[in-house]
C-alpha positions as CSV (number, residue, x, y, z in Angstrom):
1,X,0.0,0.0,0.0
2,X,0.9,3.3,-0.7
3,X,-0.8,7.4,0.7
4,X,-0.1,8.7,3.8
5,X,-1.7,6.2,6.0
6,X,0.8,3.5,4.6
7,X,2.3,1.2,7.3
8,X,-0.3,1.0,9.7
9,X,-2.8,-2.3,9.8
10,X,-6.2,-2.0,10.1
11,X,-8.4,-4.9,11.4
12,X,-12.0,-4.4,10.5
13,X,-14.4,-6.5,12.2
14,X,-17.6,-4.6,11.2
15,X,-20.1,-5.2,8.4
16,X,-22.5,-3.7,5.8
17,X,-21.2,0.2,5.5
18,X,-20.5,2.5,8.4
19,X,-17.7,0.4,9.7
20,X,-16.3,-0.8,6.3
21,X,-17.1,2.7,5.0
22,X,-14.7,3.9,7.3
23,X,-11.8,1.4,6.6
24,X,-12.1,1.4,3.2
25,X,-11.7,5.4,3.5
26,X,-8.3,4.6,5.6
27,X,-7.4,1.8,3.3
28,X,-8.2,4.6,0.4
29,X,-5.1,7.0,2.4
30,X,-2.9,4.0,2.5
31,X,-3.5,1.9,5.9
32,X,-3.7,-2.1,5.3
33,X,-6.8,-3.7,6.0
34,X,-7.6,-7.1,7.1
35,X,-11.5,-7.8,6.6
36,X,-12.7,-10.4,9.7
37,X,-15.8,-11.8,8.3
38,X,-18.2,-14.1,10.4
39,X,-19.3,-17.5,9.0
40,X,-22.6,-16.0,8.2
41,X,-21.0,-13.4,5.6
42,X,-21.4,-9.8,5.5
43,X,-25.1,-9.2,3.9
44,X,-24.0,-6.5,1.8
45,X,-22.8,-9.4,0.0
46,X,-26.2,-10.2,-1.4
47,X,-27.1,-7.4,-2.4
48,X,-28.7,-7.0,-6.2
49,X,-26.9,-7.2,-8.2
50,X,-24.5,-10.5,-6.7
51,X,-22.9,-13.7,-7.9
52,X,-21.4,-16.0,-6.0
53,X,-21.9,-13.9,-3.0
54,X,-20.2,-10.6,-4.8
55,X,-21.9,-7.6,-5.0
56,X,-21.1,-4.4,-6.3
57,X,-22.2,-2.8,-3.3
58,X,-19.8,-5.2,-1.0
59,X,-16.9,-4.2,-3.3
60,X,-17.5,-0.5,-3.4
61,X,-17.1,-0.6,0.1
62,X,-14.2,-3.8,0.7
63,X,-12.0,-3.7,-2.6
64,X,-8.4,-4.2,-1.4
65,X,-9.0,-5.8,1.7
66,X,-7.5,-8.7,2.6
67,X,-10.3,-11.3,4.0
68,X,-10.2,-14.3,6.8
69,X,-13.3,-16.0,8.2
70,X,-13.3,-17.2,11.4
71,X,-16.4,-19.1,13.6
72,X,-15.6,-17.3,16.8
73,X,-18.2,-19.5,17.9
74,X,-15.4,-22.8,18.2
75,X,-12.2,-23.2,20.2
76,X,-9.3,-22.0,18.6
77,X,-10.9,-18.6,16.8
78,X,-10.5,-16.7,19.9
79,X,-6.9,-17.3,19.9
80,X,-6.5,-16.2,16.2
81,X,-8.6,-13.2,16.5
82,X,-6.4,-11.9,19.3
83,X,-2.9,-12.6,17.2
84,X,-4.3,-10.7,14.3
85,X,-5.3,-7.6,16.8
86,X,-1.8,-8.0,18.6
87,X,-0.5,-7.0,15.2
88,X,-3.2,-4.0,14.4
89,X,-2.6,-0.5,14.9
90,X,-6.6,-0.1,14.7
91,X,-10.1,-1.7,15.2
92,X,-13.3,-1.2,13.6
93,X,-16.4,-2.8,14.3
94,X,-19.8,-1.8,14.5
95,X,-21.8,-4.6,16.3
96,X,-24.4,-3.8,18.9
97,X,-22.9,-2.2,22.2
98,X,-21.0,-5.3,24.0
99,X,-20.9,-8.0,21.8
100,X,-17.7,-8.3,20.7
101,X,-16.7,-8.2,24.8
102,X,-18.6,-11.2,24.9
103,X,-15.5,-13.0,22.8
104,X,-13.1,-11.8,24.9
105,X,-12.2,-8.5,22.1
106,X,-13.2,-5.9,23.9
107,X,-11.1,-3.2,23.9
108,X,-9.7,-4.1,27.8
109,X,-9.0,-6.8,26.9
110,X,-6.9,-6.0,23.6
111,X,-5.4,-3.2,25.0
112,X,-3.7,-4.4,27.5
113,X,-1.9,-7.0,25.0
114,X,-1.3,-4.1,22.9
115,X,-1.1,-0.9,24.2
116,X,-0.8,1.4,20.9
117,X,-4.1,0.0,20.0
118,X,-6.7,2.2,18.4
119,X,-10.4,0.9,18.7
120,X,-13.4,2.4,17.3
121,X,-16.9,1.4,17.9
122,X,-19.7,2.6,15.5
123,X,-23.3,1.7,16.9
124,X,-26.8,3.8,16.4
125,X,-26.5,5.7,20.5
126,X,-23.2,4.8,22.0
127,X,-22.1,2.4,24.3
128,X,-23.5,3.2,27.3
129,X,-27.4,5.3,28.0
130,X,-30.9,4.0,27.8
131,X,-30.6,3.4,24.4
132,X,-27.3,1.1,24.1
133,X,-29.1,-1.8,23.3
134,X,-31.4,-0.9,20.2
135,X,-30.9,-2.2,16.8
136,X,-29.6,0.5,14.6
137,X,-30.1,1.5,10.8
138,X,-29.8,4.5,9.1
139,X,-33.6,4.6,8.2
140,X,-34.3,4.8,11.8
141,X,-32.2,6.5,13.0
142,X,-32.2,9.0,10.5
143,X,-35.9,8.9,11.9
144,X,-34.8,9.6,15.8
145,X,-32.1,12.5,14.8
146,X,-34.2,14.8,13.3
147,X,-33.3,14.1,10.0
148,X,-36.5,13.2,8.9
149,X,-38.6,15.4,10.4
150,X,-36.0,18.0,8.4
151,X,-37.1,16.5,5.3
152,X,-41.1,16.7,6.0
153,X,-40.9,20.3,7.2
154,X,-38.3,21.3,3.8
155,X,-40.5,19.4,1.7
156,X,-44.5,20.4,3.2
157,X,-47.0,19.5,0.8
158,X,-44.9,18.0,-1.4
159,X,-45.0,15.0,0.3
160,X,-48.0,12.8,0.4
161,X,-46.6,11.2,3.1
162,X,-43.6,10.6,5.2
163,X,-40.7,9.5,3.8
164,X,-37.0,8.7,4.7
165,X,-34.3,10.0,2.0
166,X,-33.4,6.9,0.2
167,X,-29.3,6.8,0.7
168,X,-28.0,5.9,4.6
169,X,-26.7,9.3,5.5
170,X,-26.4,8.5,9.2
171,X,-23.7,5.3,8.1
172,X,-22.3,7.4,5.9
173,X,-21.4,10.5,7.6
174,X,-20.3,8.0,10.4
175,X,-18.1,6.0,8.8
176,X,-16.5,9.4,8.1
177,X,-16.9,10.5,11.6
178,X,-14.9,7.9,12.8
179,X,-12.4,7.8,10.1
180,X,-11.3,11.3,11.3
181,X,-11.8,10.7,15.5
182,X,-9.0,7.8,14.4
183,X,-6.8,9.8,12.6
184,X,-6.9,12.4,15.6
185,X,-6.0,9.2,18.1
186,X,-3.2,8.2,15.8
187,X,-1.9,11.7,16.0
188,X,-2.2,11.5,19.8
189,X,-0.7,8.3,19.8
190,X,2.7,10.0,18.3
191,X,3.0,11.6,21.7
192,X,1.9,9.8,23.9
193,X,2.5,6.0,22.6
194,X,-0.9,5.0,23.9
195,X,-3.6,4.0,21.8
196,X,-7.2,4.8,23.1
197,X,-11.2,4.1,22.7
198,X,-13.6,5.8,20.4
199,X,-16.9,5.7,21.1
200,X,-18.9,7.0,17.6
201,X,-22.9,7.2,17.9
202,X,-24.9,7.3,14.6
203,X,-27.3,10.1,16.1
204,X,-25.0,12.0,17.6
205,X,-23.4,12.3,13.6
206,X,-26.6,13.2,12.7
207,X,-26.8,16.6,15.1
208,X,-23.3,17.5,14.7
209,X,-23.5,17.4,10.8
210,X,-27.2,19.3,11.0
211,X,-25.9,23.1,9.8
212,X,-29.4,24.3,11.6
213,X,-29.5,22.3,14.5
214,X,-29.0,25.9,16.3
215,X,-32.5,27.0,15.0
216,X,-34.1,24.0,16.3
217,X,-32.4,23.3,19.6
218,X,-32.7,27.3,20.7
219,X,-36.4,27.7,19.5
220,X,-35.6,31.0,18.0
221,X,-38.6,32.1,15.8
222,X,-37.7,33.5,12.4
223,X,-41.3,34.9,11.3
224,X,-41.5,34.9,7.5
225,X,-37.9,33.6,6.4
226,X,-37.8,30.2,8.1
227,X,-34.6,28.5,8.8
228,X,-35.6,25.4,6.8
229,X,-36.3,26.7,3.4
230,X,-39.4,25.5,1.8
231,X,-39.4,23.7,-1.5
232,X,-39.7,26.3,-3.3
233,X,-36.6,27.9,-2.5
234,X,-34.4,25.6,-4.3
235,X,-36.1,25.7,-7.5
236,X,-35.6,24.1,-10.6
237,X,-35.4,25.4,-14.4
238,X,-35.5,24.4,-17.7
239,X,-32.2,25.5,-20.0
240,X,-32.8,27.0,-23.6
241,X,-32.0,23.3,-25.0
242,X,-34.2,21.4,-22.1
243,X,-31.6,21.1,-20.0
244,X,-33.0,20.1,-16.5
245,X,-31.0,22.4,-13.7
246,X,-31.3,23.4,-9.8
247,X,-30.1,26.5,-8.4
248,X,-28.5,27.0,-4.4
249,X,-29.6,30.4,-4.7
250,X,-33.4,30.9,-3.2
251,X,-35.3,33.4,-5.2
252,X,-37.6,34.6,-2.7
253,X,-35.0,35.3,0.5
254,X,-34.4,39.0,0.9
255,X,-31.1,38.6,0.8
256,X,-30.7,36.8,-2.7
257,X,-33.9,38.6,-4.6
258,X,-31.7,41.2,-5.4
259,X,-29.2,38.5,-6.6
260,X,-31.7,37.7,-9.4
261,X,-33.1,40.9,-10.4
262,X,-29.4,41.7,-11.2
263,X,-29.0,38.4,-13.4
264,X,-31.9,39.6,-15.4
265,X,-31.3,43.2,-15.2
266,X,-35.1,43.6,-13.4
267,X,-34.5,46.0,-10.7
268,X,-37.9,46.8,-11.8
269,X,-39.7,43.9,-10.0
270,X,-39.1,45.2,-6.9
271,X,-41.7,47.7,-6.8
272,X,-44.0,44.9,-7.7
273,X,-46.3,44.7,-4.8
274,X,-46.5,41.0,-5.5
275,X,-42.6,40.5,-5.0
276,X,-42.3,43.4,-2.5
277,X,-41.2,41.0,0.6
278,X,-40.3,37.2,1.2
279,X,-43.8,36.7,2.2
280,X,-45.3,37.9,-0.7
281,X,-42.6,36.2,-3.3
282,X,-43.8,33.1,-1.2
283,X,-47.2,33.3,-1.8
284,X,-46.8,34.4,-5.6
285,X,-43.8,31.8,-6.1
286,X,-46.0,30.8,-9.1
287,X,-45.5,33.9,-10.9
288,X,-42.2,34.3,-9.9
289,X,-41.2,31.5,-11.2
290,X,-42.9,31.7,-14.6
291,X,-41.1,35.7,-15.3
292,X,-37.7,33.7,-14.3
293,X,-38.2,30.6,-16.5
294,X,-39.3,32.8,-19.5
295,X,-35.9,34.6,-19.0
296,X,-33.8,32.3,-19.3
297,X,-35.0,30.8,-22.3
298,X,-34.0,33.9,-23.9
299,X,-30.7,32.5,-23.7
300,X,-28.7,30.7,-26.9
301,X,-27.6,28.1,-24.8
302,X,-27.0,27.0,-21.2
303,X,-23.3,28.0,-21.3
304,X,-24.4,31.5,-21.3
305,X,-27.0,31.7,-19.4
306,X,-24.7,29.9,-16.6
307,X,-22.3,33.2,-16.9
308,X,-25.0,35.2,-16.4
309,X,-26.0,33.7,-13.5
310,X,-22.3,33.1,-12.1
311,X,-22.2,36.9,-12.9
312,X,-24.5,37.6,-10.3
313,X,-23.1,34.6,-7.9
314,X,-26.0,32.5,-8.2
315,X,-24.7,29.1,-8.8
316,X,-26.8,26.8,-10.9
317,X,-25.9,22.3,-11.3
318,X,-27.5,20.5,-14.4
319,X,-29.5,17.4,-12.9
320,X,-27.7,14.8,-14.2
321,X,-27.4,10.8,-13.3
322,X,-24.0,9.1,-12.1
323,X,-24.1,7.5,-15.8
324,X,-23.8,11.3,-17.2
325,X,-21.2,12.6,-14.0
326,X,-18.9,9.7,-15.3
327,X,-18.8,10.8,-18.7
328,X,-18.6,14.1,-18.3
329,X,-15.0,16.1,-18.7
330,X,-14.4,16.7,-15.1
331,X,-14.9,13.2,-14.2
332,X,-11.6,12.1,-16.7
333,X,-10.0,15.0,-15.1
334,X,-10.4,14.2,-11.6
335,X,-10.4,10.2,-11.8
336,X,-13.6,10.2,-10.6
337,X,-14.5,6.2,-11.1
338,X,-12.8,3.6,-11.1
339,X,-12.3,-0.2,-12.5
340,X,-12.7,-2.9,-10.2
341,X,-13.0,-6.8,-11.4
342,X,-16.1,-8.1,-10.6
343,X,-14.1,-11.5,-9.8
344,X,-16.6,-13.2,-12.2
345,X,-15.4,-11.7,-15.8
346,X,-16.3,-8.8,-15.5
347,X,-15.9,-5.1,-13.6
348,X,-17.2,-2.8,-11.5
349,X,-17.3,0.8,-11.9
350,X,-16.6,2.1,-8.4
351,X,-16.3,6.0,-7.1
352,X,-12.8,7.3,-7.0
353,X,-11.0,8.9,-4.3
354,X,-12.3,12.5,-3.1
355,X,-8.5,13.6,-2.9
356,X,-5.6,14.2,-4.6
357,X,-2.3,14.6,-3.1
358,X,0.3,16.6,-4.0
359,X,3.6,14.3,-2.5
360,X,1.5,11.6,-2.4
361,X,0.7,8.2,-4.8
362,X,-2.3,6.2,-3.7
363,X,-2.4,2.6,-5.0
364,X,-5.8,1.7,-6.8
365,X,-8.4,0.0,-4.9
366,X,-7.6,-3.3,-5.8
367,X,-9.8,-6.1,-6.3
368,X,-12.8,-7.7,-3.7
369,X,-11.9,-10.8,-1.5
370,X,-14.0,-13.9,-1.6
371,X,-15.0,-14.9,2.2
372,X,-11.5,-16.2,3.4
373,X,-9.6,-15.9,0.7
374,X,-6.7,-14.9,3.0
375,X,-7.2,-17.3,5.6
376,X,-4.0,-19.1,4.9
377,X,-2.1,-16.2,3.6
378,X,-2.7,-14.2,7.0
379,X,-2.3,-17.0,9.9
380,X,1.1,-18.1,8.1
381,X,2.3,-14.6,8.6
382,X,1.5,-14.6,12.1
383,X,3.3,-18.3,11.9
384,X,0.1,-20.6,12.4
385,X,1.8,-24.0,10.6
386,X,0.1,-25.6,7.7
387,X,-0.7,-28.2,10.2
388,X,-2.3,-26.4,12.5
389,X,-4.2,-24.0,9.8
390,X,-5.5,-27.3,8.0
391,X,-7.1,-29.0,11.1
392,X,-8.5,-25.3,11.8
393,X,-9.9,-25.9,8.2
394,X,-11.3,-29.0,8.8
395,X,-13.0,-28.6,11.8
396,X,-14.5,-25.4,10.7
397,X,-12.9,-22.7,12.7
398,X,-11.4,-20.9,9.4
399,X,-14.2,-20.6,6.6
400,X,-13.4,-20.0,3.0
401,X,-16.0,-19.4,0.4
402,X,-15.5,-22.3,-2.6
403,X,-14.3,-19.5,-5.3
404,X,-11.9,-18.5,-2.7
405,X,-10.2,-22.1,-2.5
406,X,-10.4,-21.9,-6.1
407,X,-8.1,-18.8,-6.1
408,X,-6.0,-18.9,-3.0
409,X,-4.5,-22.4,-5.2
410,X,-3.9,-20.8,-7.7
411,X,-2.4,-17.5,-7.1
412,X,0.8,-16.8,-4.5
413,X,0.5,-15.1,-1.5
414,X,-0.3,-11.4,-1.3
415,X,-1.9,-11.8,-4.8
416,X,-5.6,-12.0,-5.8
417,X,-7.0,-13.7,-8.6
């Protein structure tokens, strides 16, 4: 591995995405990961599309990392989970508050074999409180942090009905959240020597990444320009060649009206009684609306009209699927997606790093593991004989998936196939 994070080992007992979201995003700045994966795989495996138990949306999220499965359940896993963390500089898991202490890899425990280890755990309310216990998910948490309720108010009668956004923000910005509280306990770690626990709660991402949590949480009353915008205030256009496009800049708040009537050289509509105040611009968004749209197809085509509107720092984004991001110009420019092999023929097309660095090289994602592909690859560098590893085999402590077999004989160590 190559990035910044190169030379420190990551062991990543967690499933689905906001634990393997967050290794994968330190496996992305260099770290190594080793992937611990339960007899009962990872369900993220399964997900549509899948064959032979990979999916894209497992590999989007574990590409590159190295894979053992081991039944914790029978005599003899304990023992190999511990070696593996001995050598780790960091733990991830996500499992519901205490169950990993019930195998004896609870952070005590490991940390007092291994004092410079870092140990994150990711659950839906933290560790300890009323609410340690409760199965988490993004929908419902999502539900429990306000972010729903967000959505209803942004959205009014727009909605039919209550609805949950349909990506898991609360793994997501979690994952991330933890990714950096690790990277802050690694830099600790250079001065002290000591590793330490992190204890990262799903809804307390959720409030700290809400940008008007203030409004909410101090009660204050804004009267007729309410802190969550109404749908309205985002509103969408057609371009001169039916191009389909949002704008960030609300056309009825007081301070961006004036914004607009600049764009279209309109100081005029200011004295309209109709557009006079936010209120009123509210209540005649209609018509509002209709005087905008008619403008801008007086344009020749949308890369004029866009620097019009940058002229007047409004900023506008076409409405485009991932299909049209990827083919774009920017996309070849940045490196925006990526080629992974679908281990079956064929390849995924995976997002690419959000960063580039200027003194440093990351290495490609690399290609998704098979469950156990690495058992043997692994133990035998923590100097488990081929003896021992094979009777672990056979009575079912180390589980390997039949493609992995397949491709652990026929490709040497450190190598997939």
């Amino acid at each position: 591995m190559s990035g910044p994070l190169s030379g420190l080992r990551v062991v990543d007992f967690s499933r689905v995405l906001a634990g393997p979201l967050c290794a994968r995003t330190l496996q992305d700045l260099g770290a190594e990961v080793i992937k611990i994966e339960p007899p009962s795989p990872d369900v993220s495996r399964f997900a549509f599309p899948s064959t032979d138990g990979m999916s894209g949306y497992y590999a989007q999220q574990n590409a590159g990392k190295r894979n053992v499965s081991i039944n914790l359940n029978l005599p003899g896993a304990y023992e190999l989970a511990l070696k593996l963390c001995d050598t780790a500089d960091i733990v991830v898991e996500n499992f519901r508050a205490g169950t990993l202490g019930f195998f004896g890899l609870d952070y005590e425990t490991l940390s007092k074999r291994n004092p410079r280890l870092i140990y994150a755990s990711i659950t839906g309310y933290g560790q300890g409180g009323p609410w340690r216990s409760r199965m988490a998910y993004a929908p419902t948490v999502q539900a429990e942090a306000g972010f729903t309720d967000n959505s209803v108010r942004h959205y009014g009668d727009a909605l039919s009905e209550p609805r949950t956004d349909s990506l898991s923000h609360a793994d997501v910005y979690t994952g991330l959240q933890a990714a950096i509280a690790i990277l802050a306990a690694v830099n600790s770690r250079q001065t002290t020597g000591r590793g330490q626990y992190i204890d990262v709660a799903m809804a307390a991402t959720l409030l700290a990444i809400n940008e008007r949590a203030h409004v909410d949480l101090s009660g204050d009353d804004l009267g007729a320009e309410p802190a969550i915008l109404g749908a309205t205030d985002c509103s969408f256009f057609t371009g001169p060649q039916g191009e389909f496009f949002t704008v960030a800049t609300s056309v009825v708040g007081s301070r961006t009206f004036p914004s607009w009537l600049r764009a279209m050289r309109r100081v005029d509509l200011m004295a309209d009684p109709r557009f006079a105040t936010a209120a009123a611009r509210r209540a005649n968004f209609g018509a509002l609306h209709q005087i905008i749209q008619a403008w801008m197809l007086t344009f020749p085509d949308m890369a004029t009209l866009d620097a019009q509107l940058d002229e007047a720092k409004i900023a506008m984004g076409q409405i485009r699927s991932l299909k049209d991001l990827a083919a774009s110009e920017w996309s070849d420019y940045w490196g925006a997606v990526q080629q992974v092999p679908d281990r079956s023929g064929g390849e995924y097309r995976l997002p690419g790093r959000p960063w580039h660095f200027s003194a440093e090289q990351l290495t490609p994602a690399g290609i998704p593991a098979f469950q156990g592909e690495h058992n043997l690859e692994v133990f035998r560098e923590l100097g488990i004989s081929e003896a021992e590893l094979k009777r672990l085999a056979e009575v079912g402590v180390l589980v390997t998936h039949p493609r992995a077999a397949a491709a652990a004989a026929t490709t040497k160590p450190g190598e997939a196939a």
